[in-house]
N, C-alpha and C positions, 0 to 999 in steps of 0.2 A: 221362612218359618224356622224355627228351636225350639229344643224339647230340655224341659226340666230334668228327666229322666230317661236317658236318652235309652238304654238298656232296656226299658220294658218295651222297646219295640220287636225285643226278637220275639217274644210272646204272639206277633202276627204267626207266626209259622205255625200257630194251632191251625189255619185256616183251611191244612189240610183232612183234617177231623172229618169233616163234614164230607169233600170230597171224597174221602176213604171210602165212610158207610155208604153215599151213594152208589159209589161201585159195588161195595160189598151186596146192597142188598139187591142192584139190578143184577148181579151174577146167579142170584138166588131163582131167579125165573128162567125155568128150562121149557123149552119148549115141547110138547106132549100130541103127536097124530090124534087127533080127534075125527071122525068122519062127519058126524053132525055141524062141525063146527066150518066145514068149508064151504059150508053154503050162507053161513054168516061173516067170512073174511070181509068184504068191503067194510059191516059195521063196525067188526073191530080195530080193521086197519084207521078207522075216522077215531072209535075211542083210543088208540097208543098214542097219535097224536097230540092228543088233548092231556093225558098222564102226562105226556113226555114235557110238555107246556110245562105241566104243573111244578112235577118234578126237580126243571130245573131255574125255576122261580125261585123256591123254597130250598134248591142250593144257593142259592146268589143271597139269597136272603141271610142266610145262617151264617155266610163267609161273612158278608160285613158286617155281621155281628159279631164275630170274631177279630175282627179288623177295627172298628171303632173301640171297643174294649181294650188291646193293645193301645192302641193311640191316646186313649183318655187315662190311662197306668202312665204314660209318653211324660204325659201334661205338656203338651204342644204351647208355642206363642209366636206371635209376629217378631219378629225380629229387626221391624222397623224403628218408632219412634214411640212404641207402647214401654210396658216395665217389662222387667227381665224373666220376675216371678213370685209368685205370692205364698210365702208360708215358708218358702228356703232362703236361708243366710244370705247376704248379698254382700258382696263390698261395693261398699257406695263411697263417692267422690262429691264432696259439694265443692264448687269451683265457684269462687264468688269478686265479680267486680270491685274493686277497687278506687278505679280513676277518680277523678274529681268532679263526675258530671252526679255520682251517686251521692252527692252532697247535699243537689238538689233540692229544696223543699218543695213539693206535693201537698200544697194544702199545710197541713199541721206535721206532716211527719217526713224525716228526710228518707229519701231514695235506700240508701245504707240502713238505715232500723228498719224500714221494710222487707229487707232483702234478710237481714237479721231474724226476722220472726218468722220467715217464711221458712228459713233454714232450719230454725226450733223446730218449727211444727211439722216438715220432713224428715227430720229424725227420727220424731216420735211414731211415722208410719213404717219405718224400718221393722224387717223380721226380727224376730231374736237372734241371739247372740253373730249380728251381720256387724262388718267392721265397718271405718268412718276415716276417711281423712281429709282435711281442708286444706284447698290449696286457694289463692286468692291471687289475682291479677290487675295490671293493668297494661302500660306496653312491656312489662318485662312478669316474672310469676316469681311464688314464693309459698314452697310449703310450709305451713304449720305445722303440723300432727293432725292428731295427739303422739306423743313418742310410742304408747301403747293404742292399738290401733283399733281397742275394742272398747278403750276408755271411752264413753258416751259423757260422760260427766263434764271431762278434760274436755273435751270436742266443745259441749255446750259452754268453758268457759271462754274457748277460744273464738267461738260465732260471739259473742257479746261484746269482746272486746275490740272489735276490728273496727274502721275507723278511713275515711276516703283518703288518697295520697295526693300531691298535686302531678300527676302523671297523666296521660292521654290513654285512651282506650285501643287495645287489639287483642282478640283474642288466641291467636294463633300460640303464644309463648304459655297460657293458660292450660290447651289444648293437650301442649306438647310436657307438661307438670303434671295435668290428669292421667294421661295415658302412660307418662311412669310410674304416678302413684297405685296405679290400680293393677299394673300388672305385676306390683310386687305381694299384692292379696294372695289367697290360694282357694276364696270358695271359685264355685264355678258362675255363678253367677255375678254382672257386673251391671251396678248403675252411676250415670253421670248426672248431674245437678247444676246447671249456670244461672246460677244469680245475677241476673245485668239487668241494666234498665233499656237494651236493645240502641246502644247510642251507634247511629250507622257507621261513622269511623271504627270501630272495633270490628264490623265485617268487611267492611269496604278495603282495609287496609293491607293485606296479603289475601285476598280471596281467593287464588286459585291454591297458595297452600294452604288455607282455611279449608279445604272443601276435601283436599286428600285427606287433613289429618280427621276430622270428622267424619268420615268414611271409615277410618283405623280407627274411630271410638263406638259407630256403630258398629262394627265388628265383632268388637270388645263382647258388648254390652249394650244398655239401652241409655238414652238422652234423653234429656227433658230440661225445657229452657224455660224458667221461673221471670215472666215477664215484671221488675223491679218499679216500673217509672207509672204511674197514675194514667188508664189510659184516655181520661178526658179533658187532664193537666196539663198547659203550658208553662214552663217555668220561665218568668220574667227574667230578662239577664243581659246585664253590661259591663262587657268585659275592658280591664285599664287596659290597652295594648302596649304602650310605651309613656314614657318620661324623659324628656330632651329639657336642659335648660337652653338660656336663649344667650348669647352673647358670644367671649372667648373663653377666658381662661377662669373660673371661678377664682376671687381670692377673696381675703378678711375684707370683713365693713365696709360687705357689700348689700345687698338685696337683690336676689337675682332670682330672675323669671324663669318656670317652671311650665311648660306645654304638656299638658296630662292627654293622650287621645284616646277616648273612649268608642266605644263601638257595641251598637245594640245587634248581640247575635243571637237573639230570642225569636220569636213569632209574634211578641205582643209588643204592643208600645211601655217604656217603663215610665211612672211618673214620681214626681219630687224624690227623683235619685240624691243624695247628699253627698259633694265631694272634698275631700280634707286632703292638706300635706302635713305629711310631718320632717321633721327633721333632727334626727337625734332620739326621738322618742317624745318630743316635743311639738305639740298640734302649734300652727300658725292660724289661731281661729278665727281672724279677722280675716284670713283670704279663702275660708269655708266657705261654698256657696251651694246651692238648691238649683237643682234642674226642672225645669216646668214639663217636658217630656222628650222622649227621644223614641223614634219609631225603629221599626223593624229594621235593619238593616242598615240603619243613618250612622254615620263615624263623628265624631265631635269633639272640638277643641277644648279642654279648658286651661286657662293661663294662670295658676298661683304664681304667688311671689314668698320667698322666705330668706330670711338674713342669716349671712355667713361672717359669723363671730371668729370661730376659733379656725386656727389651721389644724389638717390636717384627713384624714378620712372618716366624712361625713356620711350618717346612710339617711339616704331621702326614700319615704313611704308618702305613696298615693295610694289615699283609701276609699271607697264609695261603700256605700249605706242602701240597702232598699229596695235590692234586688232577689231571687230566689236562688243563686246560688253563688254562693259566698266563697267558693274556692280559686276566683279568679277576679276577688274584689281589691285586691293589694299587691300594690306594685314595687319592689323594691330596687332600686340602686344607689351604688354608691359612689360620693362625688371626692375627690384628691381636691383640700380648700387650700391655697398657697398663700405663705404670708407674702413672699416674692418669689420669681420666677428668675433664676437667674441663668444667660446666657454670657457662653464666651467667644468670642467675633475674632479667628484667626487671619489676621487679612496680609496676604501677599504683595499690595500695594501700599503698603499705609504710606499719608502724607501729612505729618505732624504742620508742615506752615498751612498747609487750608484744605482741610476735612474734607471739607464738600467734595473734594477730588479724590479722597480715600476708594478702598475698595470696598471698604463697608459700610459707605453711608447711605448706601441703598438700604441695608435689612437694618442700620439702626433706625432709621424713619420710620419703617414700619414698624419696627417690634414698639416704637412711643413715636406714634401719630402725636400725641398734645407735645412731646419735649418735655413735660412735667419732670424734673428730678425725682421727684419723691412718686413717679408711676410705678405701678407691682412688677411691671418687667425692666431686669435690670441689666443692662450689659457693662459688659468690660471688653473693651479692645486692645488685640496686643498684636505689634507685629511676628510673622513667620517666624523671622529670626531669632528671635527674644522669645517664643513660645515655651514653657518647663511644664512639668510633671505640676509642680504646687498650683500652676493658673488653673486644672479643671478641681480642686479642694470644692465641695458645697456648689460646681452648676449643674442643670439643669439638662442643658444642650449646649451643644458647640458648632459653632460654622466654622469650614474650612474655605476662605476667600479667595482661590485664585492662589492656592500656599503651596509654592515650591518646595520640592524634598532635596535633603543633602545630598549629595554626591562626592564621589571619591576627586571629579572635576571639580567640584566649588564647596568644601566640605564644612563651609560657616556660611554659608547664604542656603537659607530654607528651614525645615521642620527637621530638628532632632532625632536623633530614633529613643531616647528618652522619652521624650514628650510622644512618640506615635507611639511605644511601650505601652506607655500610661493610658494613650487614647483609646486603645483597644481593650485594656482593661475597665476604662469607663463606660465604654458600650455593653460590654459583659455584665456589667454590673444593669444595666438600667437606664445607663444613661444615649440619648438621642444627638447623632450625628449626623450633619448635610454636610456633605462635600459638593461644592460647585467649583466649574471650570473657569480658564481663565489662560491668558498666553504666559501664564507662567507653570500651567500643569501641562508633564511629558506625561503621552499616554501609554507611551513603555514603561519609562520609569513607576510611574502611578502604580500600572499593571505588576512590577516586578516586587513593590516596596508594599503595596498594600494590599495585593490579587493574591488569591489564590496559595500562592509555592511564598508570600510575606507575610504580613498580619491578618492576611483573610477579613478586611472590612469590604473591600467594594464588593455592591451587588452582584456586577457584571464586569466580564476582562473587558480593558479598551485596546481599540484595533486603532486610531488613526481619531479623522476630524473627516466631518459635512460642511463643503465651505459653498457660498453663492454670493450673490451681488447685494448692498441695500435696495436694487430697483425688484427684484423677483425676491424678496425676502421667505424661508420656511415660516409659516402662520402653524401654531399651536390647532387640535381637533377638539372640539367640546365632547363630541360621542366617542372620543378615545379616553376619555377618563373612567377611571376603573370606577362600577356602580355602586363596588361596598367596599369603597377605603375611603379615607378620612377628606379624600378631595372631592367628594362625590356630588359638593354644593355646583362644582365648576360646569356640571353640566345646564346645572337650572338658570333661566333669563336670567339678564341682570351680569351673573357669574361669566356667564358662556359668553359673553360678547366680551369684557373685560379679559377672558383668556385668548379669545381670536383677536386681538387688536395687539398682541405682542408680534414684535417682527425679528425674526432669529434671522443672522449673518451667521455663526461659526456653530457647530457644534460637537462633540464629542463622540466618535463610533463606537457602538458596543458589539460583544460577540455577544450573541444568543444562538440555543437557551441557554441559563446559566440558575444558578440559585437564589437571583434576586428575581425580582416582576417589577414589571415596567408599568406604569399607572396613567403616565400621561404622553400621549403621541402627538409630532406632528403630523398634518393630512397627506403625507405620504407616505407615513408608517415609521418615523427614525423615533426612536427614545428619546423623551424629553427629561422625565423625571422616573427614576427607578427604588426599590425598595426593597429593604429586606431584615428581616428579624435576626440579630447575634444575638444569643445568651437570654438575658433579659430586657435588653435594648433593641435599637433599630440604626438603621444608616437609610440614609435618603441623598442620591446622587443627582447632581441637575445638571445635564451635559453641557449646559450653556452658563455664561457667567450671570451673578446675580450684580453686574453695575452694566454700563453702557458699553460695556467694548464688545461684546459679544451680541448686545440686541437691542433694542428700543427702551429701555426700562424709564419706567418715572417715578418720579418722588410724590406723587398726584396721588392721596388716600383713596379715591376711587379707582386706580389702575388694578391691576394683576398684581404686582408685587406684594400691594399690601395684605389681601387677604389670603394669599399664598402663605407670609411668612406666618401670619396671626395663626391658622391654620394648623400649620407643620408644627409650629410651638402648642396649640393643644394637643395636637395629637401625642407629640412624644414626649411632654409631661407627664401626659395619661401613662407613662406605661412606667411610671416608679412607683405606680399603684397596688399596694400587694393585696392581691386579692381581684375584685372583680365583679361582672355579673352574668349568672349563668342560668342558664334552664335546668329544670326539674329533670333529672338523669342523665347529665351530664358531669364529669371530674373534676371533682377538686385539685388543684393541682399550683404549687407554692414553690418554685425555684428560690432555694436563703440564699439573700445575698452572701460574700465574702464575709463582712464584717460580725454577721451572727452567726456566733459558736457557739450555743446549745444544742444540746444532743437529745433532752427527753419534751416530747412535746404532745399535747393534748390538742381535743377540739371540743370547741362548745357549740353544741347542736341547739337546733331551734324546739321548744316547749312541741312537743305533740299533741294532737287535739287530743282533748278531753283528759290534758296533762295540769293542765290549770298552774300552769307558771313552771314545769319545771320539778325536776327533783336533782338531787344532792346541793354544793354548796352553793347558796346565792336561791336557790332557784333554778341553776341553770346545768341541765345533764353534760356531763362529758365524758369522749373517750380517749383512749389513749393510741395515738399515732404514731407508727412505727418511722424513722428516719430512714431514709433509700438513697443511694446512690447512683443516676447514667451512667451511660458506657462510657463520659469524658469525666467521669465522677465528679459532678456536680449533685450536692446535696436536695432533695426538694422530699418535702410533702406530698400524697396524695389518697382522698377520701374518694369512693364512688358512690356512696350511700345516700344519695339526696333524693329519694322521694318524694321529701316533705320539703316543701316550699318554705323560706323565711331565713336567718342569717345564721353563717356558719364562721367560725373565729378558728385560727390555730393560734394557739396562744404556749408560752416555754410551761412545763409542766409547773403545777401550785398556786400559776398565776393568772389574774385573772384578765379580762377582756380591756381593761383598762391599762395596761401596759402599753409605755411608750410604742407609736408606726413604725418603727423599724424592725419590733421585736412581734409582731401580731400581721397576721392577713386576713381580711373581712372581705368575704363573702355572700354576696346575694342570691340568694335563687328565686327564680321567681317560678309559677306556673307552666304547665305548657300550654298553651294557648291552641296546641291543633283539638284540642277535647275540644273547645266552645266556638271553634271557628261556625259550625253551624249545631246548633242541638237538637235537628231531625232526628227520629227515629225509625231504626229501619222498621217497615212493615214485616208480617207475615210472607204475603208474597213475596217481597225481594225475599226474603232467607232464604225461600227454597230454591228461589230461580239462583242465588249464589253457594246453595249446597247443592244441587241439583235432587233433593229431595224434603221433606215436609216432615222437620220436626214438633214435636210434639209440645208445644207452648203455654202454659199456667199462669195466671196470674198471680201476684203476690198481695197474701191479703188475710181474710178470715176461713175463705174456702180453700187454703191451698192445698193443707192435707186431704179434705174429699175428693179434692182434684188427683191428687195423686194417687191417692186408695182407687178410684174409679179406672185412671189407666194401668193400674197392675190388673185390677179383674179385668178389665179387656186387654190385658195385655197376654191372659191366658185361657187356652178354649178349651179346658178339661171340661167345664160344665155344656157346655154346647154339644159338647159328644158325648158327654155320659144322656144327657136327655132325647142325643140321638137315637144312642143305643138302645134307650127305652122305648122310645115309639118302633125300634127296629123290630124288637123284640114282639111287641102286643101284634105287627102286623105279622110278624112270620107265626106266630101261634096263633090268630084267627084263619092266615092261610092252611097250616097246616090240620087247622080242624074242618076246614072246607074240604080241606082234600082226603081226608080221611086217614094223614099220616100220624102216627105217634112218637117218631123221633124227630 
């Protein structure tokens, strides 16, 4: 229980009033020798008892009538899940959903405008001159105002304008916003207001500090949780999951296959969904297609196709049509289109009279299966010795074949420190290194020139070699391939057998741990192939040689070799991609290459709903992004402001989105997808079994203000005991005219 007025309880201490007089006036009866009178002792001794009865009825009476009269001055209330108080100032907190499920449409009206007018029409129940402030959530909070916290007006323009984000539901971060914002008020009364539409992820998701900090809010104050979402509505909904194209490496003029997977995470079946690709901003309408249905929980293929014209970074949008909530209908990524891929092939062995016995005629087979001259992957080979600085100008990636390093022993036979200079600065930059073994790589030297205390490119230091017979050959593990790196195919049929049918003789020892990760094992656990991120690049080490002297390799387009190297060539192509694709609250984050030296740079953010294209120039908002330096003072960008789902550019300040790839990094975000993994809503019961008690829950709608008005009167029992007091009263004056007293 709490009391409005907590002070008028000392007014109970009249209670002694009554106690007084009774003393007083039984002091008043002295007893008086009668002679007549002791032969009627028995009778009177039967009537003092009956007085005495009377008497102290009609105290007991009179005190709680003094005692309910204190209490209802009190204005007592529950101090549970009722209002705080009715007729005194309050500061009030409306605390309102955000995520992306309030997006919702409900029939004709979205989740978000419900919760909107519910909020209006709560305000309006507010006492006079009680304060307001809006704070609004989804996994992370954010106050609003009003700046002046009594402005009502400011407050109502601020509920109007709000607007769902593509973020996931918790309330905990909300929680912990309310309960600063309110104890910076000063009346004594506090109420809390949550607008959700009850999506079970926002309680499921920290529950056990859910249930402390709403403990610390009833405390406060009182709760009341505005039920936002229709409760005899299902919202239809299929959410894009992903976007994979199909093949290797994107390049010009081409058409290349697009795999959209869709997944119905609704309750109802959805029918004639409409799916589209875009590319560039540009629908491919002829590979538009109609879905006839998709049930409850079914996940679903669909295959467009769309031409890659230009080079460069393309952003690919899958969109679907048709469903009830729209905040998880677009998918965005973006694709690096190549006009060619160019690698350079350092090989240790070269044999200019007959190739075929080179050391890099294994990875040129692969990188051009057809031999086409005019294929988008181009290589250029050179030997070790002959390797300079100007060979990596414009590629891509570079193999190190079995490339012996100079030495103070043999100081013109092997790799430069020039040319390893430069190759370490090409990784820095972005660009993609394999080094494989071979009987011409020392693995001291290796370790001394490029480990650690040299150029710091290898993954891992080498300690020696893994040597056996060809009769017990080392066999490659398919369950040793790491689950979410770029080799990940190698576990699936097909892949996985093609990896176990290589036969390793020699391999290379590594020390672990170390800074790199190892991705692929053989089945006794030796490192087969290792990895590791420098700068904005990668190096990728393959302890074994990539031709026959080290293992079984073939020239066979169906072996291991080939989809190995096609592979490793997507993957660290991909990574001179600036920019990316990311989820909704997660950082922006642009390491500038060397070569770009501007210092003032902007960002162009994606149109906010109900922005309708966009404001300042173009149409398109931006702000101004301050330039940072690491601790190794490398220059990068970094924005964390993505709530809103759709494409983010850094672009040199003045210019726009259109400015040559070297000078721009585009940005995808997409949804978070844990909102719509399932769109249950928690029940009543679950709440209380995860707060461990039973708030107080409204619908959102036309009755929400009676709702509200109706729990502050029961949320206080001043009329309950003043109506006490009244029946106390009528009965202590009919007893005390029974009994013949007049006080």
């Amino acid at each position: 229980m709490q009391f409005a007025a907590p002070m008028m309880l000392a007014g109970a201490a009249a209670i002694s009033i009554p106690i007084v007089l009774h003393l007083f006036y039984r002091a008043r009866y002295k007893p008086l020798p009668w002679a007549p009178m002791h032969f009627l002792r028995q009778a009177i001794e039967q009537t003092s008892r009956r007085l005495r009865f009377q008497e102290w009825l009609l105290l007991l009476l009179r005190c709680l009538a003094i005692l309910l009269l204190a209490l209802a001055l009190a204005r007592p209330g529950w101090s549970g899940s009722s209002m705080s108080s009715r007729g005194q100032a309050v500061d009030a907190v409306f605390l309102i959903d955000v995520s992306y499920s309030m997006g919702a449409m409900d029939g004709e009206v979205r989740r978000i405008d419900r919760a909107k007018e519910a909020a209006q029409a709560v305000l309006e129940t507010l006492p006079p001159l009680s304060s307001i402030q809006v704070v609004t959530f989804a996994d992370r909070a954010w106050w609003l105002g009003p700046q002046q916290r009594y402005n009502w007006d400011q407050a109502r323009q601020l509920l109007q304008g709000l607007e769902p984000t593509a973020l996931s539901t918790d309330l905990l971060p909300g929680l912990e916003a309310a309960l600063e914002a309110a104890q910076s008020g000063t009346a004594a009364a506090k109420e809390f207001y949550i607008f959700t539409d009850l999506q079970r992820l926002g309680w499921e998701r920290q529950a056990e500090a859910l249930r402390s900090k709403m403990e610390e809010l009833r405390q406060l104050g009182s709760v009341v949780v505005v039920h936002c979402a229709h409760p005899q509505r299902r919202p239809a909904n299929v959410t894009v999951e992903s976007v994979q194209w199909v093949g290797t490496i994107p390049h010009t003029r081409t058409r290349v296959p697009f795999t959209l997977l869709l997944r119905n995470s609704g309750q109802v079946p959805v029918r004639g969904l409409r799916v589209a690709l875009e590319i560039d901003d540009r629908s491919v309408e002829k590979d538009a297609v109609q879905l006839d249905q998709i049930e409850p929980g079914q996940t679903y293929p669909v295959t467009l196709t769309g031409g890659l014209e230009e080079a460069g970074v393309r952003l690919i949008q899958a969109r679907i049509q048709g469903d009830d909530l729209p905040g998880d209908n677009l998918h965005l990524t973006t694709l690096l289109v190549r006009d060619k891929v160019r690698v350079l092939l350092v090989d240790g062995t070269p044999n200019p009279d007959d190739p075929l016995q080179a050391g890099d005629h294994f990875v040129r087979t692969a990188l051009n299966p057809t031999g086409n001259p005019d294929y988008f992957i181009e290589t250029e080979s050179v030997g070790a010795v002959e390797a300079g600085p100007r060979h990596l100008d414009g590629k891509d990636a570079v193999y190190l074949l079995n490339a012996p390093l100079r030495s103070p022993e043999n100081p013109v036979r092997g790799l430069s420190p020039e040319f390893l200079d430069e190759l370490a600065r090409f990784v820095q930059r972005g660009g993609g290194l394999i080094i494989a073994a071979g009987d011409h790589v020392d693995p001291k030297q290796y370790t001394e020139v490029l480990g650690p205390s040299g150029r710091d490119l290898l993954p891992l230091p080498l300690k020696g070699y893994h040597l056996t017979s060809e009769k017990k050959p080392y066999r490659l593990s398919a369950p040793s391939v790491a689950a979410d790196s770029f080799l990940a195919d190698f576990r699936k049929p097909g892949y996985a057998e093609a990896l176990e049918r290589l036969a390793l003789f020699r391999m290379l020892a590594v020390e672990e741990p170390g800074p790199g990760r190892v991705l692929i094992r053989d089945t006794d656990g030796r490192p087969y192939l290792l990895q590791r991120r420098l700068g904005a690049g990668e190096v990728l080490l393959i302890t074994s040689s990539l031709d026959e002297r080290w293992c079984n390799f073939s020239a066979d387009p169906g072996s291991f070799h080939v989809p190995l190297a096609m592979l490793t060539i997507k993957h660290l192509t991909g990574l001179k991609q600036p920019g990316g694709v990311l989820t909704a609250g997660e950082t922006l984050t642009w390491v500038l290459p060397p070569t770009v030296q501007t210092e003032a740079w902007d960002l162009l953010l994606p149109p906010r709903p109900g922005q309708n294209g966009g404001a300042g120039q173009n149409g398109v908002e931006r702000v101004t992004v301050p330039l940072q330096k690491d601790a190794q003072g490398q220059r990068f960008l970094s924005w964390n402001d993505t709530f809103q789902a759709g494409v983010y550019r850094f672009v040199p300040r003045g210019l726009s989105a259109d400015t040559t790839a070297e000078m721009t990094a585009t940005f995808a975000v997409n949804p978070d997808l844990r909102e719509s993994t399932s769109l249950v809503l928690a029940s009543a019961e679950e709440i209380s079994q995860w707060l461990g008690f039973s708030p107080a829950i409204i619908p959102a709608g036309a009755d929400t203000a009676t709702a509200v008005t109706q729990l502050r009167i029961r949320g206080e029992w001043t009329e309950y005991f003043l109506v006490g007091l009244l029946l106390l009263l009528v009965a202590e004056s009919a007893w005390a005219w029974l009994c013949g007293r007049a006080w």
